[in-house]
DSSP file (Angstrom, degrees, kcal/mol; ACC not computed):
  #  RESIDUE AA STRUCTURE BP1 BP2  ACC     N-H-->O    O-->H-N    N-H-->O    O-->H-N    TCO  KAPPA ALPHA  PHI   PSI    X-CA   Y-CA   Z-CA
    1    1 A X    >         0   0    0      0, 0.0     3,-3.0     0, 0.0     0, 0.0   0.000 360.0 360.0 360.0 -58.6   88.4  146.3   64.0
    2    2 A X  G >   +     0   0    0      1,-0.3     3,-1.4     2,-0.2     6,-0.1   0.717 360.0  65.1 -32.9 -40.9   88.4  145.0   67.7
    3    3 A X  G 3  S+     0   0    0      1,-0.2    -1,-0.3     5,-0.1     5,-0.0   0.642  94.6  52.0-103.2  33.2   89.8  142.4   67.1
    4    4 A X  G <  S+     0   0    0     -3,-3.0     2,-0.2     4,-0.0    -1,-0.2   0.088  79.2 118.4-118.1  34.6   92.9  143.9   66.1
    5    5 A X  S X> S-     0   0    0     -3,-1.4     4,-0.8     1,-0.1     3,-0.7  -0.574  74.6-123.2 -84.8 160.3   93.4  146.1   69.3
    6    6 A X  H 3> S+     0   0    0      1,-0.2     4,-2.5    -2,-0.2    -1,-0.1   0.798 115.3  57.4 -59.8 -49.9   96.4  145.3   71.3
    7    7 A X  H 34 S+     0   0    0      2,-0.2    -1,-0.2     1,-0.2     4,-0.1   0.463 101.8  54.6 -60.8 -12.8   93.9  144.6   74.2
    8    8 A X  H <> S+     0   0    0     -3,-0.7     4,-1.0    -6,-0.1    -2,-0.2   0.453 110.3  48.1 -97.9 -46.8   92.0  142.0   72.2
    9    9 A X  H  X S+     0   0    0     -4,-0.8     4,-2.3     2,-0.2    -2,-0.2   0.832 105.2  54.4 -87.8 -32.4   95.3  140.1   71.6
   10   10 A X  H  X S+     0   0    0     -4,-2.5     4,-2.2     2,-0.2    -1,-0.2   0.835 106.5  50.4 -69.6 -20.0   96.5  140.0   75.0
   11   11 A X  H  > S+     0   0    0      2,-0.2     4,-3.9     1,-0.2    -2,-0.2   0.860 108.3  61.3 -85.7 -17.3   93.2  138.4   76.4
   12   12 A X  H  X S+     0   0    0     -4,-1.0     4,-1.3     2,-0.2     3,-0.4   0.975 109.8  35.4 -31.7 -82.6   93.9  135.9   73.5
   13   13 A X  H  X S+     0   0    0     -4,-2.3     4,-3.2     1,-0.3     5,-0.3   0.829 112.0  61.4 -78.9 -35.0   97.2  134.7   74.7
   14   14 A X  H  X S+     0   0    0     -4,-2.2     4,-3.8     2,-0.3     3,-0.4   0.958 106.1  43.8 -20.3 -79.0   96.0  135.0   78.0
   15   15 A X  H  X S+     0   0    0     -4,-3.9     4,-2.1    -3,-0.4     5,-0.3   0.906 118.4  49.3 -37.1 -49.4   93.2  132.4   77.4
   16   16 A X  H  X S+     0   0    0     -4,-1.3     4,-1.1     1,-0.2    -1,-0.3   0.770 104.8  48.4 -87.6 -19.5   95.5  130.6   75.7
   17   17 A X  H >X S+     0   0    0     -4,-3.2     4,-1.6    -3,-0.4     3,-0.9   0.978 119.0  47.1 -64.1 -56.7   98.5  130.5   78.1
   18   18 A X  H >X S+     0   0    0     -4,-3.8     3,-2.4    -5,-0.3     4,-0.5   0.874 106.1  53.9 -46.3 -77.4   95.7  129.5   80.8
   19   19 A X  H 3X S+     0   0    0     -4,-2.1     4,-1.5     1,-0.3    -1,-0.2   0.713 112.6  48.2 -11.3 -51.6   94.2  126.9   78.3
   20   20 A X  H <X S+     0   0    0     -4,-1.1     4,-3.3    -3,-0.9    -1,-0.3   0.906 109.4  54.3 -60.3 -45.9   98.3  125.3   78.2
   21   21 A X  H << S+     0   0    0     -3,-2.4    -1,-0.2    -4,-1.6    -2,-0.2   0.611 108.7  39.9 -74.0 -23.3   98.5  125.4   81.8
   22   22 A X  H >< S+     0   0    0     -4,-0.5     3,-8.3    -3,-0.2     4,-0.4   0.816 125.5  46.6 -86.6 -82.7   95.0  123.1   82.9
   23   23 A X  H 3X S+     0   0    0     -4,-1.5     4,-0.9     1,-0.4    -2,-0.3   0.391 113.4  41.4 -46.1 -33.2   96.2  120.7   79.6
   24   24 A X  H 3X S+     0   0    0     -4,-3.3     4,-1.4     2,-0.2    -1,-0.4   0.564 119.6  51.5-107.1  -9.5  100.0  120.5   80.5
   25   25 A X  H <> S+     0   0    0     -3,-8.3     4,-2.4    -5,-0.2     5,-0.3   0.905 111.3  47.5 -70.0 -48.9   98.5  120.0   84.5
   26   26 A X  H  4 S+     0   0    0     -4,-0.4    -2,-0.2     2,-0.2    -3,-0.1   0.660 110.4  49.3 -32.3 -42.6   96.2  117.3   83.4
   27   27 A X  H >X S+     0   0    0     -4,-0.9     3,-1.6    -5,-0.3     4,-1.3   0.969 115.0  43.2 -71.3 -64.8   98.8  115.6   81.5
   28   28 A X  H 3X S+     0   0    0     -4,-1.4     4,-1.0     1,-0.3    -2,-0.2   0.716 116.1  47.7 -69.7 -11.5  101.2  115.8   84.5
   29   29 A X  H 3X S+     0   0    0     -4,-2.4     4,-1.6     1,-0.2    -1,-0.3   0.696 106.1  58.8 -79.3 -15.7   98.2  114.7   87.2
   30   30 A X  H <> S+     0   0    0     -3,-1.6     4,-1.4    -5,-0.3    -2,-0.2   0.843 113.2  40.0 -96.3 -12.6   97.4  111.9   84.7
   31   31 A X  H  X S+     0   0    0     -4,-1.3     4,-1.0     2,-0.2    -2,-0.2   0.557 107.5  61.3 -65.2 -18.2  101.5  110.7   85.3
   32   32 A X  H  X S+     0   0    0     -4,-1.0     4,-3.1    -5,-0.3     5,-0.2   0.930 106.5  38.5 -55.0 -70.8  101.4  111.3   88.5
   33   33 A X  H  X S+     0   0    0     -4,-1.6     4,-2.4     1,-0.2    -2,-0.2   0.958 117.9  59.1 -63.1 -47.6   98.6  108.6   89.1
   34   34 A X  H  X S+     0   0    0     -4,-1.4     4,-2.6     2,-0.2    -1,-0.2   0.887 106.2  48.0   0.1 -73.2  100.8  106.6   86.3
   35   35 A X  H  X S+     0   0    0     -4,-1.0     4,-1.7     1,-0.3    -2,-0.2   0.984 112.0  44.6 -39.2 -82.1  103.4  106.8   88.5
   36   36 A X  H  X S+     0   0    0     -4,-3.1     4,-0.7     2,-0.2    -1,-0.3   0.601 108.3  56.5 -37.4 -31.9  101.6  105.7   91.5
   37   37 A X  H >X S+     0   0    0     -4,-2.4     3,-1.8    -5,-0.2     4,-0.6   0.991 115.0  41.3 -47.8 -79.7  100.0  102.9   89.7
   38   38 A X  H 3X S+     0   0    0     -4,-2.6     4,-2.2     1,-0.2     3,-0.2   0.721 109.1  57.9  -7.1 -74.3  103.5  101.7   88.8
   39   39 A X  H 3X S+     0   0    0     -4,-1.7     4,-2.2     1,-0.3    -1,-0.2   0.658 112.4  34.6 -62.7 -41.5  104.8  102.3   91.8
   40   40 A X  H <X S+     0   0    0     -3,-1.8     4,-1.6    -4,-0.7    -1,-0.3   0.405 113.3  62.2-104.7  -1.7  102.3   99.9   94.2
   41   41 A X  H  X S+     0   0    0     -4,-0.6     4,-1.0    -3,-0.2     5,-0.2   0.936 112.1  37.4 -79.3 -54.5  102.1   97.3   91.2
   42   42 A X  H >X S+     0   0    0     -4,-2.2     4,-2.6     2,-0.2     3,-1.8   0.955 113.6  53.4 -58.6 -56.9  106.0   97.1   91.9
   43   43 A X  H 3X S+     0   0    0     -4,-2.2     4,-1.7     1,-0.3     3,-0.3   0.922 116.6  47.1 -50.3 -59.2  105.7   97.4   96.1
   44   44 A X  H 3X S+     0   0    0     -4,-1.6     4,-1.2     1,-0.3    -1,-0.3   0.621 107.8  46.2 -61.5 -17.8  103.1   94.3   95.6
   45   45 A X  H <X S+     0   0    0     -3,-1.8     4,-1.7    -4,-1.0     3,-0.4   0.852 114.5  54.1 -91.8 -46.5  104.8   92.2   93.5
   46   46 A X  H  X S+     0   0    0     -4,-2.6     4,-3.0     1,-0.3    -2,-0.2   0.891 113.0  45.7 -49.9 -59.3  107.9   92.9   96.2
   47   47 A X  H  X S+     0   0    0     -4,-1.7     4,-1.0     2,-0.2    -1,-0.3   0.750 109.6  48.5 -69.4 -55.3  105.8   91.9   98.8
   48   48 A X  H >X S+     0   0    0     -4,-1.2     4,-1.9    -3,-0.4     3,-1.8   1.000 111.1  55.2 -72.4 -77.2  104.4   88.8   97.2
   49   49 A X  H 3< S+     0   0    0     -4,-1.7     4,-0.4     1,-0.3     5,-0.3   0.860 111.4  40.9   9.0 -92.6  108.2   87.7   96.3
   50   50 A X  H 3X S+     0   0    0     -4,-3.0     4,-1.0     1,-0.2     6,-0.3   0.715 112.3  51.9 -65.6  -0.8  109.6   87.9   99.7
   51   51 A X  H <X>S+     0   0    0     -3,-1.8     4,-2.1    -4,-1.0     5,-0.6   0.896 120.9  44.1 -78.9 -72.3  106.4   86.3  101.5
   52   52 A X  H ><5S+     0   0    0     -4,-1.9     3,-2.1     1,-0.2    -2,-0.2   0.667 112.8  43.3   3.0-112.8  107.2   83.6   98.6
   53   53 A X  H 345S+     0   0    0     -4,-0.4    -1,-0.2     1,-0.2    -3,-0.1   0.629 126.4  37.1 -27.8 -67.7  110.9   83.2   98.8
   54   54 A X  H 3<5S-     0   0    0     -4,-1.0    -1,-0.2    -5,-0.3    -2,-0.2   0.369 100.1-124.8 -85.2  -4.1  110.6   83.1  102.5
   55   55 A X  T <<5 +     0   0    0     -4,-2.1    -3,-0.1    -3,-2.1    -2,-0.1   0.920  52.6 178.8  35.0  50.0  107.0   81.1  103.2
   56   56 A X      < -     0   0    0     -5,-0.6    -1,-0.1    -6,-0.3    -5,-0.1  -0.146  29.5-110.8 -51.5 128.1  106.4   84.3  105.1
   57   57 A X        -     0   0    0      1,-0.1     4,-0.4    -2,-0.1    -1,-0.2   0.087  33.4-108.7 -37.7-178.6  102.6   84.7  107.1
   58   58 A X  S  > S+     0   0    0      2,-0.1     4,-4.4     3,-0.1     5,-0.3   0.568 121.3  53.5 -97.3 -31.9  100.5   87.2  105.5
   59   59 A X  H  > S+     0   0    0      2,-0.2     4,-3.3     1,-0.2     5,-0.4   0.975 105.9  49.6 -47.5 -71.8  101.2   89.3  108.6
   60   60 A X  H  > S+     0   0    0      1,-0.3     4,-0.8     2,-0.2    -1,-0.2   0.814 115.3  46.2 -25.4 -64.7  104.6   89.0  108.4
   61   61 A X  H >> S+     0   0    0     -4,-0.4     4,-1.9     1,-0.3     3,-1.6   0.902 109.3  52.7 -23.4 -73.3  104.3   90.1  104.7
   62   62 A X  H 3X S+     0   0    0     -4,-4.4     4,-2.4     1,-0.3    -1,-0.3   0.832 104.8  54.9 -43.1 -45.5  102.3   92.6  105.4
   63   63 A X  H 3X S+     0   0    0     -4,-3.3     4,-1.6    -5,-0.3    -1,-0.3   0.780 109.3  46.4 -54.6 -28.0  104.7   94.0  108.1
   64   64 A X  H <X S+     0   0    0     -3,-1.6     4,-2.4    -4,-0.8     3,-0.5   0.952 104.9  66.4 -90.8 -38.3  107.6   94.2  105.6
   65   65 A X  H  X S+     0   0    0     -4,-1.9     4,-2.3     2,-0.2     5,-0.3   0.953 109.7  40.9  -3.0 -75.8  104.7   95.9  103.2
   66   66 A X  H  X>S+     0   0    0     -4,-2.4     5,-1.0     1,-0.3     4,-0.9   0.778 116.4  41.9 -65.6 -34.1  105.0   98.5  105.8
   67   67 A X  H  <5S+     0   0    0     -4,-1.6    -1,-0.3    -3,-0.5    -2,-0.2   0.659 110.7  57.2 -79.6 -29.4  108.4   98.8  106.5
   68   68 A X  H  <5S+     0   0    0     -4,-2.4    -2,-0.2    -5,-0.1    -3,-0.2   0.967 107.5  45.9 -51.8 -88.1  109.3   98.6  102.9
   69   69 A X  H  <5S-     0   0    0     -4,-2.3    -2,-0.2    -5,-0.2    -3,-0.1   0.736 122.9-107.4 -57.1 -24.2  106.9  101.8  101.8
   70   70 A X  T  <5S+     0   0    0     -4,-0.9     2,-4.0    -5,-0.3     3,-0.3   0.425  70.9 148.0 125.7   5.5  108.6  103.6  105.0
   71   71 A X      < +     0   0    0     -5,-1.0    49,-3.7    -6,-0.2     6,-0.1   0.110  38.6 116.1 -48.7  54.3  105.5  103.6  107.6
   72   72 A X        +     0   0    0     -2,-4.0    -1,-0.2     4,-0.3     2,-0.2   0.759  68.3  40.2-113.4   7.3  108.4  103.3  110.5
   73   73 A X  S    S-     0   0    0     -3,-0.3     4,-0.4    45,-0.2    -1,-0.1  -0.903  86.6-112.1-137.2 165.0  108.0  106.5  112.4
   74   74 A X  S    S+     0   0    0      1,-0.2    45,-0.1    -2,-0.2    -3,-0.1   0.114 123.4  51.6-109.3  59.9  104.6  108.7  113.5
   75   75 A X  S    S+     0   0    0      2,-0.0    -1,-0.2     3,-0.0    -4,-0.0   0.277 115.8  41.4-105.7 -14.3  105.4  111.5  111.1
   76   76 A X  S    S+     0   0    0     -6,-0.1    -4,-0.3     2,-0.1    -2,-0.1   0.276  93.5 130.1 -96.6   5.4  105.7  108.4  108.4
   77   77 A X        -     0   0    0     -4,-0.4     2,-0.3    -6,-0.1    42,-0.2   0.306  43.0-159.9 -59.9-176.7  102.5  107.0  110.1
   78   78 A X        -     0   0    0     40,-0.5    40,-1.6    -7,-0.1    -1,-0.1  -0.762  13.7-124.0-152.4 145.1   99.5  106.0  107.7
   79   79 A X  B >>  -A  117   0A   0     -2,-0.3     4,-2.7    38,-0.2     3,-1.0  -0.115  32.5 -98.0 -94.2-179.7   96.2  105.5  108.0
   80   80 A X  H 3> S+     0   0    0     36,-0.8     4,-3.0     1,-0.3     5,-0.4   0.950 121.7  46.5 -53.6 -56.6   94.0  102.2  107.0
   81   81 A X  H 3> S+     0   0    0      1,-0.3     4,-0.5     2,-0.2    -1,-0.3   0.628 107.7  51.5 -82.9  -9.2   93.0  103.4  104.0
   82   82 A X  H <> S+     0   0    0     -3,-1.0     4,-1.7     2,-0.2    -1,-0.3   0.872 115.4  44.8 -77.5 -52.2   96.2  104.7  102.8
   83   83 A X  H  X S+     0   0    0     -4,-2.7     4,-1.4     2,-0.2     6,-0.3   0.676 105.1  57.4 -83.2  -6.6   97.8  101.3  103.5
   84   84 A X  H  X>S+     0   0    0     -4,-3.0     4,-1.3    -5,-0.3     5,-0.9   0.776 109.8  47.4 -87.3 -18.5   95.1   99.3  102.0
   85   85 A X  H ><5S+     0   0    0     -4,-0.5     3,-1.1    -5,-0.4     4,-0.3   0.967 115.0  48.8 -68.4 -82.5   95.9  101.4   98.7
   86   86 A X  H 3<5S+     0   0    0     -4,-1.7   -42,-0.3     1,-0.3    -2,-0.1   0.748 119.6  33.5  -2.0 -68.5   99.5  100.6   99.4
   87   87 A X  H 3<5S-     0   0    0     -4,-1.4    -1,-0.3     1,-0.1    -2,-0.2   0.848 101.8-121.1 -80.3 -25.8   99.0   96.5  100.0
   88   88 A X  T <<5 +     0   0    0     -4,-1.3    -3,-0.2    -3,-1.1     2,-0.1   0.603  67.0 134.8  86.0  13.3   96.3   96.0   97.6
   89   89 A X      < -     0   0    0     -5,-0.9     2,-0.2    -4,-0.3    -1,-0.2  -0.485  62.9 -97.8 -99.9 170.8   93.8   94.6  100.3
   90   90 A X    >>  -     0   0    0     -2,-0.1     4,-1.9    -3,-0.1     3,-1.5  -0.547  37.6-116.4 -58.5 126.6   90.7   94.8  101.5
   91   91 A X  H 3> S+     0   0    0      1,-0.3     4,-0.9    -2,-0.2    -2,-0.0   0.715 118.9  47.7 -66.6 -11.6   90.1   97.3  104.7
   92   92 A X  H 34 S+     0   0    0      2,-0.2    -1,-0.3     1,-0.2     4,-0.2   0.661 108.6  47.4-108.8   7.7   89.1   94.4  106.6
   93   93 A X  H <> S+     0   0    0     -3,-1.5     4,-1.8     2,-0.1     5,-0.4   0.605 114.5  57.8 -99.7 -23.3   92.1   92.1  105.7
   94   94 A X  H  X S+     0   0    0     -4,-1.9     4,-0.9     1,-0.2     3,-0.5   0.892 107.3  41.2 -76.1 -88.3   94.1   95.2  106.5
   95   95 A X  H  X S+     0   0    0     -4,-0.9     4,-0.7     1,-0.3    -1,-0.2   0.579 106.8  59.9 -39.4 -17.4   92.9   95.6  109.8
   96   96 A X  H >> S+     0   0    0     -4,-0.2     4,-2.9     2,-0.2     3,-2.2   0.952 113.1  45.4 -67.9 -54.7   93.0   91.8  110.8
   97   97 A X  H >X S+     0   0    0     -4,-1.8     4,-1.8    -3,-0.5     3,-0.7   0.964 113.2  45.5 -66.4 -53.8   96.6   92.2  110.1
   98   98 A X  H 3X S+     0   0    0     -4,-0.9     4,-1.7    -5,-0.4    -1,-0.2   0.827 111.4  50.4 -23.8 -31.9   97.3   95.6  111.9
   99   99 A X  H <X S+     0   0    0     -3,-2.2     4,-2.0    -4,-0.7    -1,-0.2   0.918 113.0  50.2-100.9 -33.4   95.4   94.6  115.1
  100  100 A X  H << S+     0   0    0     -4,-2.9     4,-0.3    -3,-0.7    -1,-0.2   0.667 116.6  45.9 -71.4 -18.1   97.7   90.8  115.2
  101  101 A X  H  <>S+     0   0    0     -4,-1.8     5,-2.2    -5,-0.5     6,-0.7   0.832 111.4  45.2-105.3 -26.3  100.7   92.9  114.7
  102  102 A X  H ><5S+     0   0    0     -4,-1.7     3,-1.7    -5,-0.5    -2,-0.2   0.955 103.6  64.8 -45.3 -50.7  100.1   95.4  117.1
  103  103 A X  T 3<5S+     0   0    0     -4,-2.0    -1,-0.2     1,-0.2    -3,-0.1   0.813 106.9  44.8  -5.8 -66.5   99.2   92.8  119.4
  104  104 A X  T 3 5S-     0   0    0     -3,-0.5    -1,-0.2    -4,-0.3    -2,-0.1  -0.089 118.7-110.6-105.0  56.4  102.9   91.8  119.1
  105  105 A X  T < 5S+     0   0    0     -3,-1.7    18,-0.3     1,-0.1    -3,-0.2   0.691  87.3 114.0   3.9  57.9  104.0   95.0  119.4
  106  106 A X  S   <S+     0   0    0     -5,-2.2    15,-2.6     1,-0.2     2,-0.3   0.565  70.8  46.6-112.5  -0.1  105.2   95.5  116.1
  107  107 A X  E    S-B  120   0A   0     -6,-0.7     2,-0.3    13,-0.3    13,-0.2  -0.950  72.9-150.2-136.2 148.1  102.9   98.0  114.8
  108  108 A X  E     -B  119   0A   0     11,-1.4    11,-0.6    -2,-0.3     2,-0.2  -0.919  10.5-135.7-133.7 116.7  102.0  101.5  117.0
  109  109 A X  E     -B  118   0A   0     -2,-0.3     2,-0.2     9,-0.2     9,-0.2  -0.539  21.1-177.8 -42.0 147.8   98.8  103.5  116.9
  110  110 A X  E     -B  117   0A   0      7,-1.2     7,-1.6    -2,-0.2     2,-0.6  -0.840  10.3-160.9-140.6 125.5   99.4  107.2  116.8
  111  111 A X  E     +B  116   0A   0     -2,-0.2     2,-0.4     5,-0.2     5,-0.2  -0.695  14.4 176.5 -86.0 144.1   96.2  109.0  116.8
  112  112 A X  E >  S-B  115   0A   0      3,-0.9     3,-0.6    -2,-0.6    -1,-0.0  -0.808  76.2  -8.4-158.2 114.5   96.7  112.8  115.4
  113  113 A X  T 3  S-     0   0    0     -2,-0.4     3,-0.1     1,-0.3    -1,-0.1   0.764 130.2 -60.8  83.0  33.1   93.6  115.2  114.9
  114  114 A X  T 3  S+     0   0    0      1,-0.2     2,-0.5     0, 0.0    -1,-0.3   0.084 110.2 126.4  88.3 -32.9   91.3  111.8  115.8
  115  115 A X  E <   - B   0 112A   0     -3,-0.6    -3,-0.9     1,-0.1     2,-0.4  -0.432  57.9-136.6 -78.0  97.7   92.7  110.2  112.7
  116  116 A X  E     + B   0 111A   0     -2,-0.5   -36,-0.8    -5,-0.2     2,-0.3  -0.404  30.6 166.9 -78.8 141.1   94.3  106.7  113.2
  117  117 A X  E     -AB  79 110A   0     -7,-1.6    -7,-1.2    -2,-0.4     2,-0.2  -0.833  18.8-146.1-125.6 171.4   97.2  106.4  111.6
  118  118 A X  E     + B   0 109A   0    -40,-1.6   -40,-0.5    -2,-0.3     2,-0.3  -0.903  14.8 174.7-137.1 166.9  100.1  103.3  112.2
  119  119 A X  E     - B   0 108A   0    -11,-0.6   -11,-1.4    -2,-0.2     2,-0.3  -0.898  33.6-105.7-150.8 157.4  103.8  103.0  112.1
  120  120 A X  E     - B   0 107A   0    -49,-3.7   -13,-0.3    -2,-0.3   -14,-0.1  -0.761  33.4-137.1 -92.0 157.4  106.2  100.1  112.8
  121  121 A X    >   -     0   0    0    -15,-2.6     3,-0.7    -2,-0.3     4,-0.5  -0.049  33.2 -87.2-100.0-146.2  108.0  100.2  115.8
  122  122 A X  T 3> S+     0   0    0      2,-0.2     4,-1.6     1,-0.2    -1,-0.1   0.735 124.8  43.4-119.0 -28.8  111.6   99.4  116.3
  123  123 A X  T 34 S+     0   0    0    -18,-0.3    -1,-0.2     2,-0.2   -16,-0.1   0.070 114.2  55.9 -96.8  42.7  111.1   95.3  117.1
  124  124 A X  T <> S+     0   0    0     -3,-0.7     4,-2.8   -18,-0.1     3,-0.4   0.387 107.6  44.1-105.5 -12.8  108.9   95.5  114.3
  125  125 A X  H >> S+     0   0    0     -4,-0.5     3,-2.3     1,-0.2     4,-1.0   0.979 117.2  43.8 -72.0 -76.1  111.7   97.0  112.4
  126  126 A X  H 3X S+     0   0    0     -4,-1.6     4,-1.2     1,-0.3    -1,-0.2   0.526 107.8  62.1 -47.2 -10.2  114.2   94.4  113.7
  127  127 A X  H 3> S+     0   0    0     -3,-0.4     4,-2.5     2,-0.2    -1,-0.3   0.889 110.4  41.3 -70.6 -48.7  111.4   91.7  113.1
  128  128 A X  H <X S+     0   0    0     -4,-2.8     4,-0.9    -3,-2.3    -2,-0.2   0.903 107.7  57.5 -80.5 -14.7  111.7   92.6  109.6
  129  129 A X  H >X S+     0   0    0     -4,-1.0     3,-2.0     2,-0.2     4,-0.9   0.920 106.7  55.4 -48.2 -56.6  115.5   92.9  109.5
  130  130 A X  H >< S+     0   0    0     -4,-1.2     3,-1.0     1,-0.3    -1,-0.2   0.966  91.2  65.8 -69.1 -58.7  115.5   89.2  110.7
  131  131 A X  H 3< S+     0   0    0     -4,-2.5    -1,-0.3     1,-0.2    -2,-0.2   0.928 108.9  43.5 -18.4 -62.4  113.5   88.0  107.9
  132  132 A X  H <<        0   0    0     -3,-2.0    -1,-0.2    -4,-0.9    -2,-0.2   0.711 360.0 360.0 -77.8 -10.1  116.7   89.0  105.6
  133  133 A X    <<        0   0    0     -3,-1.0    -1,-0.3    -4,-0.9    -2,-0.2   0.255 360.0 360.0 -96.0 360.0  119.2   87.8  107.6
């Protein structure tokens, strides 16, 4: 008899609209990472190409790595571990190359809330321009 109150059936669809809502989130967080996968699979192969093509450093590389994925400002800034997810590296093959292009001023600290994060500057931007040219 309860369970054919009106009040019995809304917590039904309830559950079950909730139920819809994790599984159809799930789905779309498990395309998301998809995506992303994809996405850095592509940036590295990109990366590897024009280091190739061009018998590019790995610095160099890296640098168009960075300029490529759009690190060129510090609101676009990113921190080590974001751009070693990005390049496919090692945090400490990341850092070699950060602290030799900074070095040549082609890459910027910007520290915000303690966090370093890096960007290319504008003759690392023209560094990498020259590369295509």
């Amino acid at each position: 008899m309860w369970m054919s109150s009106p009040r019995f059936n809304e917590i039904i669809i309830r559950y079950v609209n909730t139920f819809i809502k994790i599984v159809f989130y799930l789905n779309s967080i498990n395309l998301w990472i998809q995506f992303l996968k994809i996405r850095h699979k592509c940036y590295k192969e990109a990366t590897e190409r024009i280091g190739y093509m061009y018998n590019l450093p790995e610095d160099m590389s890296f640098l168009s790595l960075l300029h490529n994925i759009g690190a060129i400002s510090p609101s676009k800034s990113l921190t080590v571990e974001e751009i070693s997810i990005w390049a496919a590296m090692d945090y400490e093959r990341v850092m070699e190359n950060l602290s030799k292009l900074a070095e040549r001023k082609y890459v910027e600290v910007y520290h915000i809330d303690g966090i370093k994060k890096y960007y290319v500057t504008v003759d690392g931007i023209r560094k990498v321009l020259s590369i295509y040219s």
